[in-house]
N, C-alpha and C positions, 0 to 999 in steps of 0.2 A: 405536513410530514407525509410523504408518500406510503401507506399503508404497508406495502411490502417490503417495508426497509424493515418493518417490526419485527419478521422472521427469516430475513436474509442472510445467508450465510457467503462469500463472495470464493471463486478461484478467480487469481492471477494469473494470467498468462502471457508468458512472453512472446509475442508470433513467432518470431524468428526461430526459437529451440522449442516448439512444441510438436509438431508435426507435421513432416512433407511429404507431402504427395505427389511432386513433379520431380524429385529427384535431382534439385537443381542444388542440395546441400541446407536451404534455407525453408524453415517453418512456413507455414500460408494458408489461410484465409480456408481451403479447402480441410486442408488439415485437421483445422478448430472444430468445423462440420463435422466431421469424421466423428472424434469424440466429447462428443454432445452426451450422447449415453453412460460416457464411463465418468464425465460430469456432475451428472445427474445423479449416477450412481452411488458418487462419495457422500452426496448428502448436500452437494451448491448449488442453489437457487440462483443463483446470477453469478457473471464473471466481469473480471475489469481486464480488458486489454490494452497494453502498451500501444506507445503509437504506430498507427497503420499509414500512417501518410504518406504523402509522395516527402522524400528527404534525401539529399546527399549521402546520411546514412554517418556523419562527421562524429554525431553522438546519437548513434541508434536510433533513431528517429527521433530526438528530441530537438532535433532541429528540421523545423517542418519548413517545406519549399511551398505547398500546396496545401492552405484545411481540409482543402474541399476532393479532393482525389487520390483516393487508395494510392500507395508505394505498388508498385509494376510485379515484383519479388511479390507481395502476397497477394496478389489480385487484382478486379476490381472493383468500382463501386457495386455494381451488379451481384458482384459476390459478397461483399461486405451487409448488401440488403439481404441477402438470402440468407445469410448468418443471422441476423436479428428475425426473419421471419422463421429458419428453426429453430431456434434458441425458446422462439416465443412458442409454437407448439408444445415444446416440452415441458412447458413452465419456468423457461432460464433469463433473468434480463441481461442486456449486454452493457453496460456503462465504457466509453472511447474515453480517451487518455488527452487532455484538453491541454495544451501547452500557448499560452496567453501574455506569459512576461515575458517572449523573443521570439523571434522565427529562424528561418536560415538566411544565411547571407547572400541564398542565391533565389527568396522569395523575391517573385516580381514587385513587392512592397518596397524593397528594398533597396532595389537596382533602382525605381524610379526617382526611390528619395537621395540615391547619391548623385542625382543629374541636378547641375551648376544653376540651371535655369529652375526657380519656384514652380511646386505644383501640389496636387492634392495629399501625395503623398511626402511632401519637403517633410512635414514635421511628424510622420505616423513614427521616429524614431527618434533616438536622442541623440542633438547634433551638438556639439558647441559652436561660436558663430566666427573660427577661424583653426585652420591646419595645424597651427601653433599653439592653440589653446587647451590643453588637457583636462578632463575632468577629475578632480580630487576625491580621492576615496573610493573611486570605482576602476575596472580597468575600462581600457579604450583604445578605438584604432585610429591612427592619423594618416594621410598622405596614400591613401588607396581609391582614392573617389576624386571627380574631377569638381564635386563639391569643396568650398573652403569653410573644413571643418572637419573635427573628430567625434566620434561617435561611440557610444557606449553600450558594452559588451554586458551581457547577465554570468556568461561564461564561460566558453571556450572562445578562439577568434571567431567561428564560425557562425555565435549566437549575438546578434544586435539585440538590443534592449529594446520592445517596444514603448510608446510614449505616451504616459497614463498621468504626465506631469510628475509637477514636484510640489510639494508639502509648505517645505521650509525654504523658501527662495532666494539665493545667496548670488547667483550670477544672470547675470541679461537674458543670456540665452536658454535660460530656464524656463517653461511654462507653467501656469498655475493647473491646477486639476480640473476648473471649470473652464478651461480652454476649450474650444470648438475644438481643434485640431486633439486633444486627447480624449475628448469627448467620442469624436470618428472613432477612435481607437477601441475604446470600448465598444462601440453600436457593431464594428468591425467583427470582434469578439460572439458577440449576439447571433449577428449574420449566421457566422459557423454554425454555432451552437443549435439555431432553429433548422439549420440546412442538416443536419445529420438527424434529429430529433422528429424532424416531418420524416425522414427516412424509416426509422422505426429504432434510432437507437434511446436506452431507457436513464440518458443521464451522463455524466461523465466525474471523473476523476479529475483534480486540477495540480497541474504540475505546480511547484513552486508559489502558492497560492497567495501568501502573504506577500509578494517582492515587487507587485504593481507601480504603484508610486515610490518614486524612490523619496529621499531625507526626510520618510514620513514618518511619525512618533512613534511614542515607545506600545501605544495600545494599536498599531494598524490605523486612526480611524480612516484615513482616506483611501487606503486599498479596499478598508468595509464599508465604506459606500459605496464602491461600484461593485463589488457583490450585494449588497441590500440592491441595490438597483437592478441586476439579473436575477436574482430572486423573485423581484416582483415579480420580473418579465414570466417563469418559468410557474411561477404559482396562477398566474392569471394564462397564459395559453397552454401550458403543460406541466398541470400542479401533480402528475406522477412520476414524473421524473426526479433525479436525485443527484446532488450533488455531494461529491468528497473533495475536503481538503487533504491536502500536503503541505501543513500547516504547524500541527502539532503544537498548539495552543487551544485548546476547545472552548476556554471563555470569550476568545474571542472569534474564533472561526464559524460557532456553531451562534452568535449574538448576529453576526452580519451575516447569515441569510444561509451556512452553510449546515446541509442535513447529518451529518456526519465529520470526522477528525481524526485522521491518523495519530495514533500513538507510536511515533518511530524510537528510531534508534539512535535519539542522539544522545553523546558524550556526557553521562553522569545524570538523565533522566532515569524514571523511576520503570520504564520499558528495558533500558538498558542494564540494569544492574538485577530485572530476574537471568536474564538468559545469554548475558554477555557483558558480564564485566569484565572479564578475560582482553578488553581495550582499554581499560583503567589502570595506572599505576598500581604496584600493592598486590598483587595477584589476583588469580579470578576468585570473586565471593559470590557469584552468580545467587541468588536464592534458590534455583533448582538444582545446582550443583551438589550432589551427592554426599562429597566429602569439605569441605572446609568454606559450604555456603554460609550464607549469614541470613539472621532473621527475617520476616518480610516486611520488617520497619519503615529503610531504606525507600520496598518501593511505593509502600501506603502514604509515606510522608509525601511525596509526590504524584500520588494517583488522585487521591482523597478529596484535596480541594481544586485540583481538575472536575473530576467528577460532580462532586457540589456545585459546584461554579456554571457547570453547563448540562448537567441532566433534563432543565428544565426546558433547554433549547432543542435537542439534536444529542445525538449519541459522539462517543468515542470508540476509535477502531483499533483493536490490537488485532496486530500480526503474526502468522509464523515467522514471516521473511518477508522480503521484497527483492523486486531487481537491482537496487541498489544496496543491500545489504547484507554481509556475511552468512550464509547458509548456518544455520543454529549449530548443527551437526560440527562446525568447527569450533563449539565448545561444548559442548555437552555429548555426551551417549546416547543409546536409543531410551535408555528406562529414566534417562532424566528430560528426555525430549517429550515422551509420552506424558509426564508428569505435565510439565509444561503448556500443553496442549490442550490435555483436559482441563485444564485453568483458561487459557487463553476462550476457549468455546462454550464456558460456564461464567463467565463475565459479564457483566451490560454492552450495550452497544453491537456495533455489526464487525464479526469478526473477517479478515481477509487469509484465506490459504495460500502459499506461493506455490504455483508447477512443482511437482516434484518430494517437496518436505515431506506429504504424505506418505513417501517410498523410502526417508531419509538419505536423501541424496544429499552427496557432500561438496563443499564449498572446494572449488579446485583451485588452489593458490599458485601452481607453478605454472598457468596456461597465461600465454602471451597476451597485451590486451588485442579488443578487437573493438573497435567505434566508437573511441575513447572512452570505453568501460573502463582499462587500469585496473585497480581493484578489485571492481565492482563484477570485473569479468567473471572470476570464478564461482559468480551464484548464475548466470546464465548459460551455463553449459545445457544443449539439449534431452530433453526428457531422454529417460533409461524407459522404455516399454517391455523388455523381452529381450534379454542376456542370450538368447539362442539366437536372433535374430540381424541382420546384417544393421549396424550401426547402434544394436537397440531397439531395432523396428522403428524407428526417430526420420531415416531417410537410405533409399535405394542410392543413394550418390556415393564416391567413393570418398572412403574417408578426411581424405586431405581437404576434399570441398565442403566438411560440414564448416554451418558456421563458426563456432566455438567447438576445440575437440571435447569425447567425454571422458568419462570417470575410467581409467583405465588400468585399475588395478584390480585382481584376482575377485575379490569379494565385493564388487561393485554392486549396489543395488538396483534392482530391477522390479517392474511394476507386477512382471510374471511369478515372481520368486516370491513377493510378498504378500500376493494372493494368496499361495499356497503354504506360507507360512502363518500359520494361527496367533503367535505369539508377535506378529511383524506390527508395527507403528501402522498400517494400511488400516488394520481392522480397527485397532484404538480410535482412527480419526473418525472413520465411519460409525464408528458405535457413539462416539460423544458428540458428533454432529442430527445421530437421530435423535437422541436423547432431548439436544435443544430443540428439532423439531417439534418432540412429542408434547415437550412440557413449556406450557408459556412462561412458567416464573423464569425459564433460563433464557429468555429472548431476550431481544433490544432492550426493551423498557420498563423490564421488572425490575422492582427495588433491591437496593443493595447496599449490604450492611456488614460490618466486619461482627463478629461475634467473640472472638478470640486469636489476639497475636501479640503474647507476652513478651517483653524484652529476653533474649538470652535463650527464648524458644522460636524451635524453625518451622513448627505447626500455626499454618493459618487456615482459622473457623469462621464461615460467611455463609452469611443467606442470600439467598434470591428467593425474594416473594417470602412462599411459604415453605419454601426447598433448605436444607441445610446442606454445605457442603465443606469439607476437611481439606486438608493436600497437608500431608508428610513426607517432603521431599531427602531429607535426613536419611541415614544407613541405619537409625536406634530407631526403633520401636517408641512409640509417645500415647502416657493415658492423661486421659482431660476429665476430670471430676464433673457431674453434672451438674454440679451448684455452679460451676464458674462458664456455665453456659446459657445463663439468662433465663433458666428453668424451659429451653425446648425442651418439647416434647417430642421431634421425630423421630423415628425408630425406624421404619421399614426401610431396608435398603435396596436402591431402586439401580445404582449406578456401581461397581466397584475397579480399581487396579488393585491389586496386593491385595491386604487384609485391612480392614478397615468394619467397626459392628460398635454398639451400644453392648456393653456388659453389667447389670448388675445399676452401678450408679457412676459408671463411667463410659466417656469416650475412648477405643482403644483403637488408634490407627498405627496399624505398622509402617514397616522404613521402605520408604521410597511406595508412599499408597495415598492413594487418592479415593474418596466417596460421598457420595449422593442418597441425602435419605429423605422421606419425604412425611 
């Protein structure tokens, strides 16, 4: 385990809407340089950036043409290294955005394996072994290659399936996962990974992390053998560096070789139903949700044996947001966001910030997609720096050429406005991210224990280490008798939102309060 994942706290950033400095509409490379300091300043030790690669650009760069060569729009390699050498000055590590289950359809990997005549690269993809022949249960393209054969997609047309084999082998044209030729595909993988890491970058993020082999079981195991197998590689030539999955499974993500596990936002986990059940049937019961939340049963019944399951491997990552996920702010307020937050950064595990959250920027539902975002477009509008300033201070270009338009209505938040406002969501994140600085029980891999979450009550009581902390997300005022608190002893209150104190022989947090006692 790389030592600085213990007190790592991560921003997200999206290149493209973070900040431009060519004024060509689009985020870049220079930009992220730029603010390094106001980075630092929130309280993040390192940042994960989305992909920078050379791409078409069909899905944001998730469809890579090139591993090995910065995208033109944010720079180049040269500059990509300079960002990892100030990043490292400041004390930031940089983790690159690893995209390994497809490439783009216009990698020269690709082009070679759709040529008729056998070569190194015929099998780096998944062919079937005629034009005719379709893959079941997957999508696929047929009759666009002068190859005889269809070929399968991860997901959009753009994206080919790389070829890491198959598990359970039902057609001819299937290869087993100790295949030479998917064997290449992995080492291929590696290549990259050493080629950016001899660079200076400290690890990466892995896109779609489990989807390697496909008809492979219900536990992963043959995608988690080729990460146990780059794990070896990274623990034996570059054992500080660090990988995250995009996994969302942490018994098994963090079993086959991986240092960390997204906790996302999928449909009816227990990530989803504190801060967005507002996508569930039934209305939203959000547990932060102010008015008509529900107890944090829901998401301990789901957290709980995650956690158990995999503390003893590697950590798990909750989020504010992500780039592909609803901006919080489109369901919750600022005072149930702040709630939210303070939880999220007083948790085990390495927490990630998205661009922006910390300003409460909001999710823009009616902006057109933009690189087959769709959806997902409305959380990648570009950063709000300075409401006074042309674009936001975001970019000198004219409006029509940013990349995503922004927030453009009267009371738009802005990074300038919430400096200057005392009570703004800016200072909560900063104040709860020093806090986990200051204090080890609140880091990666302090213990963690619920202490108190009665059925029917929306007060949940937890330790870290030797830290006690409360959250009363509720509108009613809640007292907690100290007998029904395992006989702590903390008292001093070291952290508060609202009101929140030990009185007498009770807990007494008020509504919508959060506190840290030690």
């Amino acid at each position: 385990m790389p030592a600085w994942l213990k007190d790592a706290v991560f921003y997200e950033i999206y290149p493209q809407s973070f900040n431009d400095t060519n004024a060509d509409g689009i985020g870049d490379i220079d930009g992220i340089i730029e603010k390094l300091d106001y980075v630092k300043g929130l309280g993040c030790n390192a940042i994960w950036l989305n992909p920078l690669f050379d791409s078409p650009f069909k899905d944001a760069g998730y469809d890579v043409r090139d591993y090995k060569k910065v995208a033109e729009r944010y720079g180049t390699n040269e500059d990509l290294v300079r960002l990892f050498d100030e990043a490292h000055k400041k004390g930031i590590k940089i983790l690159l955005d690893l995209v390994p289950g497809h490439t783009s359809e216009e990698h020269e990997w690709f082009k070679k394996s759709c040529e008729a005549d056998r070569n190194e690269y015929s099998d780096r993809y998944i062919w079937t072994d005629g034009a005719f022949c379709g893959i079941a249960g997957h999508p696929y393209i047929g009759g666009e290659a002068e190859r005889d054969g269809c070929y399968m997609l991860n997901f959009f047309k753009c994206q080919p399936a790389l070829n890491y084999g198959v598990l359970n082998i039902t057609e001819k044209w299937q290869l087993p996962t100790d295949h030479p030729s998917c064997i290449a595909t992995r080492e291929a993988i590696k290549d990259v990974m050493r080629f950016w890491l001899d660079k200076g970058c400290d690890g990466f993020r892995v896109d779609m992390a489990d989807s390697l082999v496909k008809e492979d079981d219900e536990v992963k195991s043959a995608t988690g053998a080729i990460w146990t197998n780059i794990r070896a590689m990274l623990d034996a030539d570059y054992p500080e560096a660090a990988l995250v999955s995009e996994w969302c499974n942490p018994k098994c993500a963090l079993k086959y070789g991986f240092h960390a596990d997204f906790y996302l936002d999928h449909h009816g986990n227990g990530y989803n139903v504190l801060v967005r059940d507002c996508e569930t049937e039934g209305g939203d019961h959000s547990y932060f949700k102010k008015d008509g939340g529900d107890g944090p049963q829901r998401f301990l019944a789901d957290y709980l044996p995650r956690y158990e399951g995999s503390k003893d491997y590697g950590y798990i990552s909750f989020i504010t947001c992500n780039h592909d996920t609803p901006r919080v702010t489109k369901a919750l307020d600022i005072s149930e966001i702040k709630l939210a937050y303070a939880f999220f950064f007083t948790m085990p595990g390495v927490p990630f910030l998205y661009y922006g959250d910390e300003i409460g920027m909001r999710y823009l539902a009616d902006v057109r997609t933009k690189e087959g975002g769709f959806h997902r477009t409305g959380s990648r509008s570009p950063m709000q720096w300075d409401a006074s300033a042309k674009n936001f201070g975001f970019s000198e270009a004219s409006s029509e050429m940013l990349y995503i338009p922004q927030d453009s209505s009267a009371d738009a938040p802005s990074l300038a406005e919430a400096e200057s406002n005392p009570d703004s969501i800016l200072h909560t994140v900063r104040s709860i991210i020093a806090l986990r600085h200051e204090y080890e029980d609140l880091q990666a891999d302090a213990p963690f224990e619920v202490v108190y979450a009665k059925e029917g009550e929306r007060v949940l009581v937890y330790k870290r280490g030797n830290l006690l902390i409360a959250v009363n997300p509720s509108g009613e005022a809640a007292k907690i008798p100290v007998s029904d608190l395992d006989s702590i002893s903390c008292s001093n209150l070291i952290y508060g939102i609202g009101k929140a104190d030990f009185l007498e022989d009770e807990l007494v947090i008020g509504a919508q309060s959060f506190g840290v006692w030690e």
